[in-house]
C-alpha positions in Angstrom: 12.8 0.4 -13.0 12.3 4.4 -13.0 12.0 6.2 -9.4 8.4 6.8 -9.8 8.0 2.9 -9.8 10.4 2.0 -7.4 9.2 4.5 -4.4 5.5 3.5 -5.7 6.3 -0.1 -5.0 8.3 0.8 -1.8 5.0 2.9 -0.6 2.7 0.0 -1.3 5.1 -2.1 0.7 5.0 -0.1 3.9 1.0 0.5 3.9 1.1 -3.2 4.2 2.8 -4.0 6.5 1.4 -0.7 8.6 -2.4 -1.9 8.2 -1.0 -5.6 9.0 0.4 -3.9 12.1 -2.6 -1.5 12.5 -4.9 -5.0 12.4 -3.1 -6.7 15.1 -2.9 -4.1 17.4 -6.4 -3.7 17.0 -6.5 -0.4 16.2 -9.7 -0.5 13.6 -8.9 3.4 12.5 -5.6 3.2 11.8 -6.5 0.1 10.0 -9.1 1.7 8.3 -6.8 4.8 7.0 -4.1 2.2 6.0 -7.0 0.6 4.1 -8.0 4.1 2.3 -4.1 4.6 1.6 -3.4 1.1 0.1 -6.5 1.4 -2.1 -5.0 4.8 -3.6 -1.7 3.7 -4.3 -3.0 0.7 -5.8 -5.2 2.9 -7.9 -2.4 5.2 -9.0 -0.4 2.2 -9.8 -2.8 0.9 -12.2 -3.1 4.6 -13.6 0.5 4.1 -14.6 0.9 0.9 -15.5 2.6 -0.3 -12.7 2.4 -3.9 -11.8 2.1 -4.6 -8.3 3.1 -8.1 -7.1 0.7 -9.6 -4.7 1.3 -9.6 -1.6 2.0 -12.3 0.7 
């Protein structure tokens, strides 16, 4: 796995579990700008070709 990939993966990883955080807190806007981040990464991801494992 290249570096590109691995600090992708490792960013997708910590928006989760931010917006999970951000959810139970209650905090709906920081939810909502985890949201927006998570969507993007996810979106670059698939740009590249890199497989994201669902979460859990």
């Amino acid at each position: 796995m290249d570096a590109f990939t691995a600090g992708l993966l490792q960013r997708i990883q910590s928006t989760e579990s931010d917006l999970h955080r951000a959810r139970e807190s209650g905090d709906d806007f920081l939810a909502e700008v985890e949201q927006a981040e998570l969507e993007d990464l996810h979106r670059l991801a698939a740009e590249h070709g890199v497989e994201v494992p669902a979460s859990a």
